[in-house]
N, C-alpha and C positions, 0 to 999 in steps of 0.2 A: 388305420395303420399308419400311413401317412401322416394325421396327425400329432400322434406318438410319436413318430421319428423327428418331425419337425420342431416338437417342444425338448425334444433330447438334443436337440445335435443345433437348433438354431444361437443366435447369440440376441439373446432378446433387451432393446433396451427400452423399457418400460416406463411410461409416466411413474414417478415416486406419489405421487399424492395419491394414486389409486389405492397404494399400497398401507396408506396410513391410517389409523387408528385413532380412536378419540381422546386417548393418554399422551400418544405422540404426537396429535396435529397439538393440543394444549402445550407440551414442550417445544416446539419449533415456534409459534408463535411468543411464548415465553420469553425464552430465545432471540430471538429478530427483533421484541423489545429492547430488552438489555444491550443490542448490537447498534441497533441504530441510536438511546440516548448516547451511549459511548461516540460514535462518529461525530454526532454534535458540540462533544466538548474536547474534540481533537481530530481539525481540518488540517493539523501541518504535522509537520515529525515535530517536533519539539513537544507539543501538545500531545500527541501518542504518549512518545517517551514519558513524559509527565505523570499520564493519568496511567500508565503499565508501571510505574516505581508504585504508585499510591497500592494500585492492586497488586502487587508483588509484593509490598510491607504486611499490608491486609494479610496475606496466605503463609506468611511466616518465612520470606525471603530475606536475605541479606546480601547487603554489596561483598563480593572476595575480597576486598581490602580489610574486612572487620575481621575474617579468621586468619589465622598460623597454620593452623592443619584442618584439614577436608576429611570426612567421613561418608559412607554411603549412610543417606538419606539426607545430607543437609542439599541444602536451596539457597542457592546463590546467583547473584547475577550483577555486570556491570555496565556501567551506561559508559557510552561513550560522546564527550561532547554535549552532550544531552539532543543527541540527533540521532543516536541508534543506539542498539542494548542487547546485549546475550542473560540468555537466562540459565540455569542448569540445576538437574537434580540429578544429586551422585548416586548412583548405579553398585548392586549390590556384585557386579560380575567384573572382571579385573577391567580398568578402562582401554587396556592392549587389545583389546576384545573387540574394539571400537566403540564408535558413538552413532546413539542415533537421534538426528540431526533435523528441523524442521524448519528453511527457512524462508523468511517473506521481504519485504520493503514495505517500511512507513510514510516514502515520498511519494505527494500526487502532481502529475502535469498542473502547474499552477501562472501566475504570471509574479515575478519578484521585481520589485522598485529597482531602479537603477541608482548608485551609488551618489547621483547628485539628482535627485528626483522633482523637486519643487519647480516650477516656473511660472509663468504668466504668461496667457496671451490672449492679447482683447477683453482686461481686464473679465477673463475665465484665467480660474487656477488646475492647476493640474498636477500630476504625480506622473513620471515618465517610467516604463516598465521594462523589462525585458523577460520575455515568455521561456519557461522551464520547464522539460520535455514536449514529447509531440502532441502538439495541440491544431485542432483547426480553428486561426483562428479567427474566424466570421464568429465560432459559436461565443468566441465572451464578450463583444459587445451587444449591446441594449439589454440584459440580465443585471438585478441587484450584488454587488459584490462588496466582500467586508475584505478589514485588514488585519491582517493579524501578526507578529513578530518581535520583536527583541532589540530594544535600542543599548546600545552601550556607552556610558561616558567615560572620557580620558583615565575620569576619577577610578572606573571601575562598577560605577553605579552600575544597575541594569533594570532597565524598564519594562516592561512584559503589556503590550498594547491586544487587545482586541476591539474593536469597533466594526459595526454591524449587523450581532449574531442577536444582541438581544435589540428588542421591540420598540423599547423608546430610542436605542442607538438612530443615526444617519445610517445612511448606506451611500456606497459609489457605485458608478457606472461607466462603459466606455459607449459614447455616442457612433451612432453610423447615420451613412446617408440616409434621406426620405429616398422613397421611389421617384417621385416625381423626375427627382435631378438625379438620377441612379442612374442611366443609362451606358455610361461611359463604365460606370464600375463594373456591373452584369453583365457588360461585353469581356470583361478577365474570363482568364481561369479560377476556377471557385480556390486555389491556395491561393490565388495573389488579389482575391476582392479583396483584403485587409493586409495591410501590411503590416508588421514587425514592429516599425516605429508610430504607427497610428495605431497603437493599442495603451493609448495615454488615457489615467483617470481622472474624472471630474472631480472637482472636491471644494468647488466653493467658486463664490461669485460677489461677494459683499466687499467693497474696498474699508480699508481702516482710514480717516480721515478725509478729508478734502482735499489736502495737495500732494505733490510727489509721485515719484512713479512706483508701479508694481504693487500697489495698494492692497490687491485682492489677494495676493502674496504675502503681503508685510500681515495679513488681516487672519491669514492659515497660520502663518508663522507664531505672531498674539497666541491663537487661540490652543495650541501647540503648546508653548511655553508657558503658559498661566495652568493646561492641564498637567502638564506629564513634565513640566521644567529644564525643555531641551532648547537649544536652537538651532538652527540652518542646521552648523557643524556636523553634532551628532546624528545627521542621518547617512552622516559619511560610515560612523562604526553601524552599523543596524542590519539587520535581516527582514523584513519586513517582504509577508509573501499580500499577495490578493487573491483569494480566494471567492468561491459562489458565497452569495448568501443564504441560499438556501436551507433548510431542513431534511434532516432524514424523512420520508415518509413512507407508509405501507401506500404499495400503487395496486392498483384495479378494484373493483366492484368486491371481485373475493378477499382483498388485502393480500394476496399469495407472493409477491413481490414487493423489492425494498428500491425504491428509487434515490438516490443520495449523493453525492459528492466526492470523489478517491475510493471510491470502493476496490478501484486498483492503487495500491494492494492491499488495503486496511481492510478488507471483506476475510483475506485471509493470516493476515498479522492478527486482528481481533479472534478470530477462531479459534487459531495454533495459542495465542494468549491463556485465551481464557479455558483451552483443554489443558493446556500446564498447571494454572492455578487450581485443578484438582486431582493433581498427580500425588500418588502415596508413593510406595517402595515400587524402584522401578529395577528390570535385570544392569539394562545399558544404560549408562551415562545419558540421561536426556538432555538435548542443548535444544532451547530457543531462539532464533537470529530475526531480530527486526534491523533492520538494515536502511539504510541512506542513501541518496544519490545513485537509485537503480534505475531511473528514468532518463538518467543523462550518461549512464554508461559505469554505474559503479564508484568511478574511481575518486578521489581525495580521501583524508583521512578516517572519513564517516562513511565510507564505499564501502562495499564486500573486495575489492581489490586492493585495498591497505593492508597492514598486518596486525589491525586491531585485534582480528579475531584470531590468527594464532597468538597473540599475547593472552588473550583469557586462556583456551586453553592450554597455554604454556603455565598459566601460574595455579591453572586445576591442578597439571603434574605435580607442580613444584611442593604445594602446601596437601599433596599427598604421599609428597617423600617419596614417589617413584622417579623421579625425572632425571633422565640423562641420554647424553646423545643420541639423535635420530628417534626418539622415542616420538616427538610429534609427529614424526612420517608416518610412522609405524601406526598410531593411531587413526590417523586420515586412513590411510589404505586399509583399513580393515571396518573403516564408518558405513552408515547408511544414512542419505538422505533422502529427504521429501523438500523438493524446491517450490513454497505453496504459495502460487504467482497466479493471479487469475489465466482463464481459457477464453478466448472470443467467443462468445455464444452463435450460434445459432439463429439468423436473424429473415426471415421468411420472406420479408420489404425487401432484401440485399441478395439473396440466396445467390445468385450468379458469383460469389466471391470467394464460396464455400463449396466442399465437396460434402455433401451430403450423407453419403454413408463415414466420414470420417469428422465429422464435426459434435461439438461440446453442446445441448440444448438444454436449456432453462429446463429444471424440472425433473431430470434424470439423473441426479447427481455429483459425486465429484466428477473432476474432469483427468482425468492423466494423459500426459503430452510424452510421449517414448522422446518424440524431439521437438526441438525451435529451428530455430536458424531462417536462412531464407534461400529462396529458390533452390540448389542441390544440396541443402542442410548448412549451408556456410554458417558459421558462429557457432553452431549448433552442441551439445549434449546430449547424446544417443545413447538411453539406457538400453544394455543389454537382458537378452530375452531372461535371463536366471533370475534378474532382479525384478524384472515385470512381473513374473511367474508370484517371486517373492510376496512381492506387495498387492498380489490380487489376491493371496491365499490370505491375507490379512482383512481385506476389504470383505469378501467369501463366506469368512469365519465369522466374521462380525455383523454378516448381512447389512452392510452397507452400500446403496446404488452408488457404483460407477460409472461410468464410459470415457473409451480410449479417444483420442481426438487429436487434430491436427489445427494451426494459427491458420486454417484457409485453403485456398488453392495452390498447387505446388508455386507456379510462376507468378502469381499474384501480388506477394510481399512477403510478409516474413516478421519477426520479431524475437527475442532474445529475453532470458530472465537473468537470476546469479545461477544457475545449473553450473554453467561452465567453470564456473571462479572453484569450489568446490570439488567437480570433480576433477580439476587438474590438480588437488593436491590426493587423488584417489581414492576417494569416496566412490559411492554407486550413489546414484544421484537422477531421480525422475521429477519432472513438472508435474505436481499435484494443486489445482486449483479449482476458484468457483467460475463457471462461463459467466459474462459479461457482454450486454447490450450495451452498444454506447461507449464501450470502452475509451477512456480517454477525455469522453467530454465532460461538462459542466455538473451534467447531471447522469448519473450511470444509472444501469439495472439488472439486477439476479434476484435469484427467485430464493424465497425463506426456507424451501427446501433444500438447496445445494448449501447455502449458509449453515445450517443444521446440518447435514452431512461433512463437510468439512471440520464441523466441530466432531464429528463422532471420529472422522477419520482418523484426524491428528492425534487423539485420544488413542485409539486404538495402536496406534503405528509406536506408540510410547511405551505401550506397554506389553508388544510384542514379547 
C-alpha cells in the first residue's frame, strides 16, 4: 500500500537512459553527432551566426529585408552584425496573441587579443590578451589554443582568420610556472595564481634576419603579411578571440556524454536551432534569439539589452500591415518564453556547493530554473507558478524528462541569464536548459541525453 502511494504522490527524478529504447538511444546518438561536428566549425558567435544562416537557407528561410509583406508560414530571420540573429516562423493565430519565444547566447568565456597585441620579449613573441567573461584563469594556460576572428582593412577588406583547428595548422599556448620554482605562486589564492596580464600567447620564436631589434616580431609580422596581407596597423580594426583547440568528443567508456568547448550556451542555441529548422505551421509566432555578449552582461548593440530585437519584431508588425502604436507592448505582454541558458549540473567531486534535492544532474533531463539571481534572488527572473504549471503540462504531454533546479546554494553565488531583459518588456519568461559540469571552463560536460531533450523540448514548446 505504501508503495502505491509512494509511486503516486512522490516526485521521482529518474535516470533518462533507463528509460530509453533502441530507436531512441539510435536518435540521441545521431543527434550528439550532428551537435558536436557543428560546435567544431563554430568556437565564436560569428562562426554560429555563419553556419545557422547556411542552415537557415537550407530549410527555406529568408532575411525580413527580402519581403514587403509577411504571411503565416513564411520563415524569416535577421542577423545582426553577424554576431547575433533572430529567427521566426509566422504563426497562423493573430500575433496580439503573443509570441512564443526561445532564447539562448552564441558567446563563450574566451580570451580576445588586445587592440595592440604584438610584442617582443627576449626575443619570444607574443599576443597580449584580455579574458572575456568569467573564467578561471589558471585553466587556459599550458592547453593548445587556436585563433580564430576578423581582421578589417581601412579599405574595408575583411579577412576571416582560423588557425589551429585543423591538424597541420600551429597552435598556441600560454606558459606557466614549473613546480620547481612555483612556490611563491601556490602560496596565492587559487584566483590570483595567474594574473590578467600574464595571460599572454606564444606564437613564435625565430628572428627575421641578423641585425636590428624586435626581429622575432618583424619575423610574425613577415609571416602575417605574405599570408593574410596585413600589417601591424590592421590588428588595430580586428576581432580576433583565442579559443581551446580542442575537439568536440563523446566522453566515457559508454560515449554517454559530450565534452567540448562553450557548450554554454551553444549546447542550447544548437538545440533551439536545429528544432526550428523543422518547424511546419505553427499556432504562435515562433521567434528564435541567439544572442551576443550574455557573458559580459548583455549589453552593446549585439546584446539582448539593445533594441535590436524589438526592431525585428517591429518590422514583423510592419510588413504584416498590423502595426501601430503600443502594439509591440501589447505583443511582449501577452508572449511566452523559454530562456534556454544552461543549468550547473550536479557535480558529486563539489557537492558541498549544491543543494541536492534542488539541483540540475547529468542525465535526468531538461533543467528549469523558476529563478537566477544571487543570494535573495537579486538580478533575478521569477517565473510564476501559472506559467511553470504551463510549461510542465507541455514537457508531461510530450513525456519529456525534466527537473526543477536552482544555480547552487542560496548563499554560495549566484548567476544570471537574458530571463530578465525579456521579461521586463512582459513576457513569462522561465530558464530552460541543459546542466553543465565544468561550466565555463576550457573544456565542458553534458550528457547526450539532456542535449536530446532540449531538442525535443524546444520543439515541443513551439508547437504548443
Amino acid at each position: 500500500m505504501s508503495e502505491e502511494l509512494r509511486e503516486k504522490l512522490f516526485d521521482k527524478k529518474e535516470n533518462g537512459w533507463k528509460t530509453v529504447n533502441n530507436e531512441e538511444m539510435q536518435n540521441i546518438l545521431d543527434f550528439s553527432k550532428g551537435y558536436m561536428n557543428f560546435l567544431n566549425q563554430a568556437k565564436t558567435e560569428r562562426e554560429f551566426i555563419k553556419k545557422a544562416k547556411e542552415l537557415a537557407d537550407q530549410n527555406g528561410y529568408r532575411d525580413i529585408m527580402e519581403f514587403e509583406t509577411l504571411k503565416p508560414g513564411d520563415k524569416i530571420y535577421f542577423i545582426n552584425r553577424n554576431k547575433s540573429m533572430y529567427l521566426a516562423v509566422i504563426g497562423t493565430e493573430s500575433i496580439e496573441k503573443g509570441l512564443h519565444i526561445i532564447g539562448s547566447h552564441v558567446d563563450s568565456p574566451r580570451l580576445d587579443l588586445k587592440p595592440n597585441p604584438l610584442y617582443e620579449d627576449t626575443e619570444m613573441a607574443y599576443f597580449n590578451t584580455h579574458y572575456y567573461g568569467g573564467i578561471k584563469k589558471y585553466q587556459w594556460t599550458t592547453i593548445p589554443l587556436s585563433l580564430h576572428g576578423t581582421i578589417v582593412k581601412t579599405n574595408g577588406e575583411k579577412i576571416d582568420i582560423c588557425i589551429g583547428e585543423d591538424e597541420n595548422d600551429p597552435i598556441f599556448t600560454i606558459t606557466d610556472l614549473l613546480p620547481h620554482l612555483a612556490q611563491e605562486q601556490m602560496e596565492k589564492k587559487l584566483k590570483n595564481g595567474i594574473d590578467g596580464e600574464d595571460l599572454n600567447l606564444l606564437i613564435g620564436s625565430i628572428p627575421y634576419g641578423e641585425k636590428g631589434k624586435e626581429q622575432v616580431k618583424l619575423n610574425i609580422l613577415n609571416i602575417l603579411n605574405e599570408k593574410y596581407g596585413i600589417t601591424e596597423a590592421d590588428l588595430k580594426s580586428s576581432e580576433i578571440e583565442v579559443v581551446p583547440a580542442f575537439k568536440a568528443r563523446s566522453l566515457g567508456f559508454d560515449e554517454s556524454m559530450v565534452a567540448a568547448y562553450g557548450q554554454d550556451d551553444k549546447v542550447c542555441a544548437y538545440t533551439s536551432l536545429a528544432a526550428m529548422m523543422e518547424l511546419g505551421e505553427v499556432k504562435n509566432t515562433a521567434i528564435c534569439i541567439l544572442s551576443d555578449k550574455e557573458e559580459i552582461g548583455s549589453i552593446g548593440n549585439t546584446g539582448m539589452e539593445s533594441h535590436m530585437f524589438d526592431f525585428f519584431i517591429s518590422e514583423i508588425l510592419n510588413k504584416l500591415g498590423i502595426n501601430k502604436p503600443n502594439l509591440l507592448d501589447k505583443v511582449f505582454c501577452f508572449s511566452k518564453m523559454l530562456s534556454s541558458d544552461v543549468d550547473a549540473g550536479f557535480d558529486p567531486i563539489y557537492a558541498s556547493v549544491s543543494d541536492k534535492t534542488n539541483a540540475g544532474f547529468l542525465g535526468k533531463g531538461i533543467s528549469l530554473n523558476k529563478y537566477t539571481g544571487a543570494r535573495g534572488k537579486s538580478g533575478a527572473s521569477d517565473a510564476n507558478a501559472e506559467y511553470v504549471a504551463w510549461v510542465r503540462n507541455i514537457l508531461e504531454k510530450n513525456d519529456i524528462h525534466y527537473q526543477i533546479a536552482e544555480l547552487g546554494k542560496v548563499d554560495i553565488g549566484g548567476g544570471g541569464t537574458i530571463a530578465y531583459i525579456i521579461a521586463n518588456k512582459g513576457a513569462d519568461v522561465i530558464d530552460c536548459g541543459v546542466p553543465v559540469l565544468s561550466m565555463h571552463a576550457p573544456y565542458e560536460v553534458t550528457s547526450k541525453f539532456d542535449v536530446y531533450s532540449a531538442y525535443r523540448t524546444y520543439k515541443a514548446f513551439w508547437n504548443a
